[in-house]
matplotlib code that plots the C-alpha trace (Angstrom):
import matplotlib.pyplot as plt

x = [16.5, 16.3, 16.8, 14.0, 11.7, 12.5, 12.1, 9.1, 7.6, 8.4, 7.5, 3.7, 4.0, 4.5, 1.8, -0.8, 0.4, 0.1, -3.1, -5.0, -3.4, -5.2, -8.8, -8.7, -8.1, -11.3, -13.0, -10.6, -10.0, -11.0, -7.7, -7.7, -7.6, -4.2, -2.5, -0.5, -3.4, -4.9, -8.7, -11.9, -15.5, -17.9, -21.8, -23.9, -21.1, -19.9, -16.0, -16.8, -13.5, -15.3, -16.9, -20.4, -22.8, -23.6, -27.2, -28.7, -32.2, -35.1, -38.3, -39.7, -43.8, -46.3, -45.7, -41.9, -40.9, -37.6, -36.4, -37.9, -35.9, -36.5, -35.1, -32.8, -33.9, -33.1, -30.5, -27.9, -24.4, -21.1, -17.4, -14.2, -11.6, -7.8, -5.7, -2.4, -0.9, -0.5, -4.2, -6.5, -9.8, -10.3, -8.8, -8.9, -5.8, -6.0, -3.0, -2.5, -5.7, -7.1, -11.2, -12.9, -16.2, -19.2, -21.3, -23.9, -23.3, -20.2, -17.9, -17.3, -14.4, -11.1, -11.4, -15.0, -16.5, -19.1, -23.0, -23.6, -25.5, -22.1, -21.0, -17.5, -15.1, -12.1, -11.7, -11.5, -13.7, -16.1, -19.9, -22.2, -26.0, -26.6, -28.4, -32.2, -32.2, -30.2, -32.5, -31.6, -32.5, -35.3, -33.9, -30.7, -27.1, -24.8, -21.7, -20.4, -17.7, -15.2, -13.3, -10.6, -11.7, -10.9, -10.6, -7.2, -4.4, -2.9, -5.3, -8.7, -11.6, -12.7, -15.4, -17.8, -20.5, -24.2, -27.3, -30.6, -33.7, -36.9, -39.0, -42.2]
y = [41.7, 38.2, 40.1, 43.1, 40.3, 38.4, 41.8, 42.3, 39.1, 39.4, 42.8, 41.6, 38.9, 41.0, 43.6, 41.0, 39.6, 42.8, 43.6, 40.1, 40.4, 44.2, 42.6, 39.8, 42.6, 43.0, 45.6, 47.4, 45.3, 47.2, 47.8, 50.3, 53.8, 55.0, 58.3, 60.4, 59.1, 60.7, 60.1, 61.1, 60.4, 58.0, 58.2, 56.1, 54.0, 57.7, 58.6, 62.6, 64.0, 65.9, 69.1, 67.5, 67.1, 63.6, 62.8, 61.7, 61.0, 62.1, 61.3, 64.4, 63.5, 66.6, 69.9, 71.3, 74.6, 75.8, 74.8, 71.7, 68.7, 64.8, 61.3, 59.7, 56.8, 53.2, 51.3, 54.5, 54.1, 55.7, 54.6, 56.4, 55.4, 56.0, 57.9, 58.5, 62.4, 63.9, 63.5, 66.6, 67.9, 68.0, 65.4, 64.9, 64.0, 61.8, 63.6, 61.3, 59.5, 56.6, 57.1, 59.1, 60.9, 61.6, 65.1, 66.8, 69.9, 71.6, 69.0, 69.4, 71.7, 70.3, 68.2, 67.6, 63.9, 63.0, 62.4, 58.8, 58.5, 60.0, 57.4, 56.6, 54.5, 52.7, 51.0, 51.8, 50.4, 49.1, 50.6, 51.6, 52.4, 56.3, 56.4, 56.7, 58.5, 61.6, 64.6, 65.8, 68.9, 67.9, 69.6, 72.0, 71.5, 71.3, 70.1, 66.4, 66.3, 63.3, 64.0, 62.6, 62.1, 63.8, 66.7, 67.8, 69.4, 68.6, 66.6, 68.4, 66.9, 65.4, 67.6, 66.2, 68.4, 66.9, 67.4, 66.3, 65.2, 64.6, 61.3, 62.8]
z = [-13.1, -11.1, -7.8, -8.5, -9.5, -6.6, -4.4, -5.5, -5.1, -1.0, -0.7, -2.4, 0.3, 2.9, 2.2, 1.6, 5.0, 7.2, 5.1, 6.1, 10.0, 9.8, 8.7, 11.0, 13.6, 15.6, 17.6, 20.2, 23.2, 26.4, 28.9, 32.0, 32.0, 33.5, 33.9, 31.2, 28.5, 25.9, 24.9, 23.8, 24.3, 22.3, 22.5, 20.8, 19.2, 17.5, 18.6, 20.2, 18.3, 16.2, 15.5, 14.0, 17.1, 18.5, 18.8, 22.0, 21.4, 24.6, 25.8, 26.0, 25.6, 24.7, 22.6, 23.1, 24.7, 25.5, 28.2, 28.5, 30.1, 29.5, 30.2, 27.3, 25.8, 26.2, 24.2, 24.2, 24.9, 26.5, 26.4, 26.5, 23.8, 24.4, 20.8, 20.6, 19.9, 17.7, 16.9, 16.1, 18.2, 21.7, 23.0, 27.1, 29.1, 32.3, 34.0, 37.1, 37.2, 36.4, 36.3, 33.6, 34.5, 32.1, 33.1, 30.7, 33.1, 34.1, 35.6, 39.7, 41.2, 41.5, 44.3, 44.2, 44.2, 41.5, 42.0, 42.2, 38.9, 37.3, 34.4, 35.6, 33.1, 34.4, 31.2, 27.4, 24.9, 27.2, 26.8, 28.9, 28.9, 29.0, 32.2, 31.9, 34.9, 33.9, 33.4, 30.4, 28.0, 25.1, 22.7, 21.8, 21.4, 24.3, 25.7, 27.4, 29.4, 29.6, 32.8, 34.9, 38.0, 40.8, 38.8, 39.7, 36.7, 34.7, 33.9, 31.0, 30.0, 26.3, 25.0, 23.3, 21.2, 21.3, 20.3, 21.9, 19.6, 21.5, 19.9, 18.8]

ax = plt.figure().add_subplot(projection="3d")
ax.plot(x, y, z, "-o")
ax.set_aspect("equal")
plt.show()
């Protein structure tokens, strides 16, 4: 009975140990992206593994019609964030590269270099502004792309649902 309570007692230690080493862990700590890596997408501080669009809120100023295409706000973010299979959704893989681009469109051909205003991540964890510049539909819900760039296989893209909410 000595030894079970004795067991006991360490394996109480030992919990309470791992558990107070897990809380003091902080935010993830950005590293590069590299090949043969699984990830997704986050927007606005929301991981994009999921089926429940993202919101990215617009400037769309005056009545709405469809169609209609806007700037996104200030203070919106991107970042990519690396997971490790098995892991459900869509999650991207960088095949052999090492840059992941963002596109609201189609991604380019294989091959095919990005547009300068292209949000390009060479590092997990590690936000970004949403460009202000992108023009952007006002409303709807679409698709995001997290590619590897260039876009050759095996590498596939994260894809990321969203949904765009004009500010009256």
């Amino acid at each position: 009975m000595p030894t079970l309570r004795r067991s006991s007692g360490i394996l109480a230690a030992a919990v309470a140990a791992v558990t107070a080493v897990g809380l003091q862990a902080g935010p993830a700590q950005a590293h590069p992206v590299g090949p043969k890596q699984y990830f997704t997408g986050v927007i606005n501080g929301k991981d994009g593994n999921t089926t429940i669009p993202i919101t990215i809120t617009m400037n769309c100023p005056g009545p709405g019609r469809p169609g209609r295409t806007g700037h996104p706000l200030a203070g919106q973010t991107l970042a990519v964030h690396q997971l490790f299979p098995p892991a459900p959704g869509s999650l991207g893989y960088t095949g052999n590269d090492s840059k992941i681009g963002v596109f609201f469109t189609a991604p380019p051909p294989a091959g095919a270099r990005p547009a300068a205003s292209t949000p390009v991540f060479t590092h997990y964890d590690r936000s970004r502004p949403l460009p202000t510049s992108l023009t952007l539909p006002c409303s709807g819900t679409r698709t995001a792309w997290f590619t590897p760039i260039p876009v050759v296989p095996p590498s596939r893209s994260a894809t990321v649902p969203v949904r765009y909410v004009s500010k009256p």
